[in-house]
LOVOBA-389973 format. One record per residue (C-alpha): residue number from 1; chain; x, y, z. Coordinates in steps of 0.5 Angstrom, whole numbers, plus 500, padded with zeros to 3 digits. Layout:
# residues N
+-----+----+-----+-----+-----+
|   i | ch |  xx |  yy |  zz |
+-----+----+-----+-----+-----+
| NUM |  A |   X |   Y |   Z |
...
+-----+----+-----+-----+-----+
//
This chain:
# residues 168
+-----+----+-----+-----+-----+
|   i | ch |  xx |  yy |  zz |
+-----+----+-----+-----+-----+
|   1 |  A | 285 | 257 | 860 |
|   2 |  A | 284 | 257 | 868 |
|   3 |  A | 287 | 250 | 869 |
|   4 |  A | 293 | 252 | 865 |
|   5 |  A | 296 | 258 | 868 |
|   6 |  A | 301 | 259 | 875 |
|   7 |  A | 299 | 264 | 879 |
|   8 |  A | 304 | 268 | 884 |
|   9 |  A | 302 | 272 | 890 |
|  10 |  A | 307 | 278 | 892 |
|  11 |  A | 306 | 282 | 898 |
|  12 |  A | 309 | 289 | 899 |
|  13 |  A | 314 | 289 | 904 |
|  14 |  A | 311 | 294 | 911 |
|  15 |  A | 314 | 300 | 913 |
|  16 |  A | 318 | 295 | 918 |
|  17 |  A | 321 | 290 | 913 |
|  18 |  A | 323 | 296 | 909 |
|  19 |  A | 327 | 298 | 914 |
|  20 |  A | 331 | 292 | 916 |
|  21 |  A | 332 | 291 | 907 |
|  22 |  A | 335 | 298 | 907 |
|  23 |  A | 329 | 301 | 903 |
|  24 |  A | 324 | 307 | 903 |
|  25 |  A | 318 | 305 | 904 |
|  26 |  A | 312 | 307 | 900 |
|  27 |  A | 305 | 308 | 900 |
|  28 |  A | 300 | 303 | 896 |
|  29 |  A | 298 | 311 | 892 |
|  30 |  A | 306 | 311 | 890 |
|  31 |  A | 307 | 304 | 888 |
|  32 |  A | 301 | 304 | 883 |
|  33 |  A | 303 | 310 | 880 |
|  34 |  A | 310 | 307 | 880 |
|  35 |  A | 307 | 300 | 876 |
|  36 |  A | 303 | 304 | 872 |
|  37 |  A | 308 | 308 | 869 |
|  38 |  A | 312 | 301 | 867 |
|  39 |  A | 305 | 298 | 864 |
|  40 |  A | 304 | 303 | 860 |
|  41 |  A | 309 | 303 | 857 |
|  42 |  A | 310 | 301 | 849 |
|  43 |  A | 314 | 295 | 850 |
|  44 |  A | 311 | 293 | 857 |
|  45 |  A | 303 | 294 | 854 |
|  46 |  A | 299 | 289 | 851 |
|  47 |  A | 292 | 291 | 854 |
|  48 |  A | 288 | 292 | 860 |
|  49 |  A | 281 | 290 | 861 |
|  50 |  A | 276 | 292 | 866 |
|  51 |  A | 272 | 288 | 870 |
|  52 |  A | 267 | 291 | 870 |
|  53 |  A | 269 | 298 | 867 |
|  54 |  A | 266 | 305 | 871 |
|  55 |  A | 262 | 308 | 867 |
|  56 |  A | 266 | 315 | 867 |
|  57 |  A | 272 | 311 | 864 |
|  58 |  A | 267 | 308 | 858 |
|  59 |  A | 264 | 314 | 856 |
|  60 |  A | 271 | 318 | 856 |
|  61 |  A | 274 | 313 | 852 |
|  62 |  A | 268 | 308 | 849 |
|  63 |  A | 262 | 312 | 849 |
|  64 |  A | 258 | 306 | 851 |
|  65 |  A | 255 | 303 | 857 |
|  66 |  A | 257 | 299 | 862 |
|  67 |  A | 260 | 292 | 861 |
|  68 |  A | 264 | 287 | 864 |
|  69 |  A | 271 | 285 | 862 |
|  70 |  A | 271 | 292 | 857 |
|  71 |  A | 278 | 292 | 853 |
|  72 |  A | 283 | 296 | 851 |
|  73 |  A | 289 | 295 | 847 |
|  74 |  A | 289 | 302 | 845 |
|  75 |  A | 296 | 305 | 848 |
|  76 |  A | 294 | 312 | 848 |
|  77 |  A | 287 | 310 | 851 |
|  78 |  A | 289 | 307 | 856 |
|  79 |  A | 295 | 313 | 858 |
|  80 |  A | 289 | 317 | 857 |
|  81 |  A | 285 | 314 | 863 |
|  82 |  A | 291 | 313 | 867 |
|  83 |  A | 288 | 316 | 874 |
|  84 |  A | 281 | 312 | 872 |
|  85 |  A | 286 | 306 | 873 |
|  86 |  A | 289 | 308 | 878 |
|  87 |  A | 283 | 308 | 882 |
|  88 |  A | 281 | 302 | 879 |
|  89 |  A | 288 | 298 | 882 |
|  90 |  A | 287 | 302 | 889 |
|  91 |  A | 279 | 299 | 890 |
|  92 |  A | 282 | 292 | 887 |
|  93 |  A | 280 | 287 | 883 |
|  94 |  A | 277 | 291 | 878 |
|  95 |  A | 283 | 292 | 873 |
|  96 |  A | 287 | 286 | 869 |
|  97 |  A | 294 | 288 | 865 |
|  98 |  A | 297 | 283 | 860 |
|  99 |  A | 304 | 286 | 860 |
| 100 |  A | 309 | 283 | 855 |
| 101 |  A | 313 | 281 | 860 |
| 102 |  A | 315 | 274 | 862 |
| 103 |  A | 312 | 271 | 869 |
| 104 |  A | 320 | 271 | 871 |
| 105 |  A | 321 | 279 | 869 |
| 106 |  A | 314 | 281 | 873 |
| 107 |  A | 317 | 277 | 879 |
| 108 |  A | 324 | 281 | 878 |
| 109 |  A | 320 | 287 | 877 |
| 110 |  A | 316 | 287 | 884 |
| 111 |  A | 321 | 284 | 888 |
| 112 |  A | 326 | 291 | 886 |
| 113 |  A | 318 | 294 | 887 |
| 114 |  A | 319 | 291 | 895 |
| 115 |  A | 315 | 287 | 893 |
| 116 |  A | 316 | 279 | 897 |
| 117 |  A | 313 | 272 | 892 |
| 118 |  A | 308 | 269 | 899 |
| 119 |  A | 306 | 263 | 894 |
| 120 |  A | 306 | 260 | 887 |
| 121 |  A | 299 | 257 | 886 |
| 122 |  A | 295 | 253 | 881 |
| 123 |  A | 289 | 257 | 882 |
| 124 |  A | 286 | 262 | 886 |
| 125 |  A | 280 | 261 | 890 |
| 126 |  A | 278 | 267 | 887 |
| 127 |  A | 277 | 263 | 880 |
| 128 |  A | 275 | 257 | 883 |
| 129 |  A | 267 | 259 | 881 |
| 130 |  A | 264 | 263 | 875 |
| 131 |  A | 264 | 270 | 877 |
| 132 |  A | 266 | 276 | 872 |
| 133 |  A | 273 | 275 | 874 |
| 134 |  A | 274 | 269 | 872 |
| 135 |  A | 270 | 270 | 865 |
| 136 |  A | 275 | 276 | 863 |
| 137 |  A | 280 | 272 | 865 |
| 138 |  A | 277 | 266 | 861 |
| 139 |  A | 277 | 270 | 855 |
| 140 |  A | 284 | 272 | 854 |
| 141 |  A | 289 | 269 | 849 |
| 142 |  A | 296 | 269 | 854 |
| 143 |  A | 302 | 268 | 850 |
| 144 |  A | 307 | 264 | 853 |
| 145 |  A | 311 | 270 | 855 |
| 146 |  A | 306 | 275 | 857 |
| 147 |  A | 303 | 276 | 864 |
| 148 |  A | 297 | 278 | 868 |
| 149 |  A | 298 | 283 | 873 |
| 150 |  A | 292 | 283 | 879 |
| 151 |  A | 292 | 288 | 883 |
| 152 |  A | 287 | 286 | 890 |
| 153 |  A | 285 | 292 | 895 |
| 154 |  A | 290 | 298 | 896 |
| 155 |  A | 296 | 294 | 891 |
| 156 |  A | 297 | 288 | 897 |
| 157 |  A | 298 | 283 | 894 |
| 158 |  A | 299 | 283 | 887 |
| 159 |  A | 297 | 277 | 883 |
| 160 |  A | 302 | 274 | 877 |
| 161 |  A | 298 | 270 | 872 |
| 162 |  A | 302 | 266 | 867 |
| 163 |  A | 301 | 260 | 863 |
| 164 |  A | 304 | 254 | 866 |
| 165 |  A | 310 | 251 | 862 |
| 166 |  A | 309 | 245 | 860 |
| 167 |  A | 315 | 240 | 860 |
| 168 |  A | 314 | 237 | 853 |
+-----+----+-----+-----+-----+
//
């Protein structure tokens, strides 16, 4: 599936870029905080996988050990563990949200979040060799308007990950 997706890179806007937009600045801790109160929300969620899941977080939750690419499409769980994956978003590359939202609606709902689109790639280098990452996010049934969100350290930047459109 790789190969078939359109990846968006966004960075936060700095205390200065903020400034002279005419908006607050916030910190990375509020910004999480702020997106995963929209991710988890009914309508936005469809489900969040751990990369490689903390081992609080599964035995809260799971009562298993340790594995890569553990899933959640349980709503109430995942609000359950929502400081668990906070901390997750703010170390990085650790969590994937699949939101029910369309590639253009996350954009939208980042650049409100004074958030900046830096790029719109084919692929990441991140996914260019076989690495846990790019075993969960093969493992994925993207529907046409869903998104991953890809939080790297500290929420800057944050990675869309959609399925390309095709032309036909």
């Amino acid at each position: 599936m790789i190969g078939q997706l359109l990846v968006v890179e966004l960075d936060a806007l700095n205390y200065l870029q903020a400034e002279e937009a005419g908006k607050s600045y916030l910190d990375a801790d509020d910004y999480v905080s702020r997106f995963l109160e929209f991710f988890l929300q009914e309508q936005n969620f469809s489900e969040v996988v751990w990369v490689e899941a903390p081992q609080s977080w599964l035995k809260t939750l799971l009562g298993q050990e340790r594995v890569p690419c553990q899933t959640e499409r349980s709503l109430e769980a995942a609000r359950r563990s929502e400081q668990a994956l906070g901390r997750g978003c703010m170390r990085g590359w650790q969590l994937f949200f699949v939101l029910n939202k369309s590639l253009q609606e996350m954009t939208e709902f980042l650049a409100a979040a004074q958030y900046r689109v830096v790029r719109e790639i084919e692929f990441l280098p991140h996914f260019s060799k076989p690495s846990l990452l790019t075993t969960c996010l093969e493992s994925f049934q993207l529907g046409l308007k869903q998104t991953i969100v890809l939080f790297a350290h500290d929420a800057d930047p944050v990675y869309l990950i959609a399925r390309r459109e095709s032309n036909s």
